[in-house]
C-alpha positions as CSV (number, residue, x, y, z in Angstrom):
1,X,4.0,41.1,21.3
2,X,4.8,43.0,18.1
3,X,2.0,45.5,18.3
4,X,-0.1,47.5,21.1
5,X,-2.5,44.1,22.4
6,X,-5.3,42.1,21.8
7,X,-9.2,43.3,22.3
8,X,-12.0,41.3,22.6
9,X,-14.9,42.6,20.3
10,X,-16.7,43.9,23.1
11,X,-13.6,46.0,24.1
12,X,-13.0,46.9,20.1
13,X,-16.1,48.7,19.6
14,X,-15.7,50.3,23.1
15,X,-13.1,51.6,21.9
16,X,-14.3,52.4,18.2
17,X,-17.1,53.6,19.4
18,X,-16.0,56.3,22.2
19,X,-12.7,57.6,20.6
20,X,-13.0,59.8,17.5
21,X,-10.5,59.3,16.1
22,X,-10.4,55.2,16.2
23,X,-10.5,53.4,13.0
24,X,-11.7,49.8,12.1
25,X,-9.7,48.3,9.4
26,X,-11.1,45.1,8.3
27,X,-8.3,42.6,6.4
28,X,-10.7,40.4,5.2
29,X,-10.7,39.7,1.6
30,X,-13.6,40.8,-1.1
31,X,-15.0,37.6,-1.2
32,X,-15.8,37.9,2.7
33,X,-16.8,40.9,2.7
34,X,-19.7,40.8,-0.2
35,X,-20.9,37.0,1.1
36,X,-19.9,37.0,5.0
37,X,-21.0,40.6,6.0
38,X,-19.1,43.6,7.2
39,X,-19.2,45.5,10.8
40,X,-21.5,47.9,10.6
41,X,-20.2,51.3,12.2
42,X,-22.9,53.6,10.9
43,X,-24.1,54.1,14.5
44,X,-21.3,55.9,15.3
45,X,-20.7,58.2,12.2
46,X,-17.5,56.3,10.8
47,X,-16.8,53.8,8.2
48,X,-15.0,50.4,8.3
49,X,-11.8,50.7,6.1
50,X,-11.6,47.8,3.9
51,X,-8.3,47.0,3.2
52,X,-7.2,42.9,2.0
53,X,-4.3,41.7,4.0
54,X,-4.2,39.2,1.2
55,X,-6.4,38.5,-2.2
56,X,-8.8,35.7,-3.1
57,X,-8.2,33.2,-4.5
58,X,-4.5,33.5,-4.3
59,X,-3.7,34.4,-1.3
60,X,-0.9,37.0,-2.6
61,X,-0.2,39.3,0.4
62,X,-1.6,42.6,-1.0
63,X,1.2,45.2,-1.9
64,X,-0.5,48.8,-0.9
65,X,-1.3,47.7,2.0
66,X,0.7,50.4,3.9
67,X,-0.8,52.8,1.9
68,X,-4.4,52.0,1.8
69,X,-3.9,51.8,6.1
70,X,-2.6,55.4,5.4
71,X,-5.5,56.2,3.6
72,X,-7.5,55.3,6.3
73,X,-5.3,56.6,9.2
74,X,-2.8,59.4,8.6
75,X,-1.9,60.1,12.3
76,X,0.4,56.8,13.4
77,X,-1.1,57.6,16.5
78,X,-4.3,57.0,16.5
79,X,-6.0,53.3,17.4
80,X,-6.2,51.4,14.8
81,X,-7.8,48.5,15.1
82,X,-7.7,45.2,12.4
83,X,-10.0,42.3,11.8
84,X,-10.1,39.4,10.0
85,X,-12.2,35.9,10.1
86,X,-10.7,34.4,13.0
87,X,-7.9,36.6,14.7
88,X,-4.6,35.7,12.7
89,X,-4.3,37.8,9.2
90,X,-4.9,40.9,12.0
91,X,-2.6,39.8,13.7
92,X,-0.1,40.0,11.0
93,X,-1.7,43.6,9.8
94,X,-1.2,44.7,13.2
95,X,2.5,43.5,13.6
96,X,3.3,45.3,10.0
97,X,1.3,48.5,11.2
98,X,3.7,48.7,14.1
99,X,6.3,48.1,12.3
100,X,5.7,50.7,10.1
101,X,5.4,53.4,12.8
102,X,1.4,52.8,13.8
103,X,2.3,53.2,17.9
104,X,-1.9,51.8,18.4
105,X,-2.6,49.0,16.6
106,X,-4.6,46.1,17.8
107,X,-6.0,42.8,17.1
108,X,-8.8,41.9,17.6
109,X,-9.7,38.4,19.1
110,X,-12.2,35.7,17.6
111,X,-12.2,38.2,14.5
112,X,-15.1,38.6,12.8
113,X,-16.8,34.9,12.6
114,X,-14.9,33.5,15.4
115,X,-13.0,29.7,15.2
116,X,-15.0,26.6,13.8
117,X,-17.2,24.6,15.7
118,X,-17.6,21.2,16.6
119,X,-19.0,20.5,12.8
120,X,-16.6,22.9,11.3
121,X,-18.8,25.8,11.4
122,X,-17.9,28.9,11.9
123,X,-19.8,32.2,13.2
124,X,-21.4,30.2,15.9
125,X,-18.9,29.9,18.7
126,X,-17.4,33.7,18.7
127,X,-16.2,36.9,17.0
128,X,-18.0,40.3,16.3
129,X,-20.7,38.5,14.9
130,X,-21.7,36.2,17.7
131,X,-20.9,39.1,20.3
132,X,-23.8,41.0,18.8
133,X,-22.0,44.1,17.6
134,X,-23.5,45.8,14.7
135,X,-22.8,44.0,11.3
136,X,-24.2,44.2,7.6
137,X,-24.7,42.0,5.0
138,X,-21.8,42.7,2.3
């Protein structure tokens, strides 16, 4: 494994929630985040950075994405913890955090919506949403 684990969303907020300083980077796109909804994290006094891994509609990997991670976390020590739809763009955000020097970075599993059901539906099965963590309309 290529980064510091996988946490379920359960044991992501845990850890959001009891170490200060923890931060939630969702690597969504825009699209997601205005019509899907975003974790909420106003309950404990922090924001959710919002950083694309890649763009809608093109899918082009985003190319500050380093830097807007920096933005959000300056000590490389710190947890930082990335979500996406389903667990796989996080993956790939937490594999390039480690590799540029972030010694905490996680993935979280199910991501935010969790994998499609049995009619293709997702946000019904798993993920942040389903787990009833704290989450916003966009």
């Amino acid at each position: 494994m290529a980064y510091a684990g996988d946490l379920s969303p359960e044991q992501a907020w845990e850890l959001i929630s009891s170490t200060p300083e923890a931060v939630l980077v969702d690597v969504r796109t825009r699209a997601e985040w205005s019509y899907v909804g975003v974790p909420d994290l106003t309950s404990v006094a922090k924001d959710v950075a919002l950083v694309e891994w890649t763009s809608f509609p093109d899918g082009a990997r985003n190319p500050a994405f380093l830097d807007q991670i920096g933005a959000a976390s300056a000590d490389k020590s710190a947890p930082v913890v990335f979500l996406c739809r389903s667990g796989v763009r996080s993956i790939a955000a937490a594999e390039a955090a480690t590799a540029a020097g972030y010694t905490s970075a996680y993935n979280i599993l199910e991501g935010f919506e969790g994998p499609p059901d049995e009619q293709n539906h997702r946000g019904r099965k798993a993920g942040w949403k389903v787990r009833g963590l704290p989450w916003k309309q966009g």
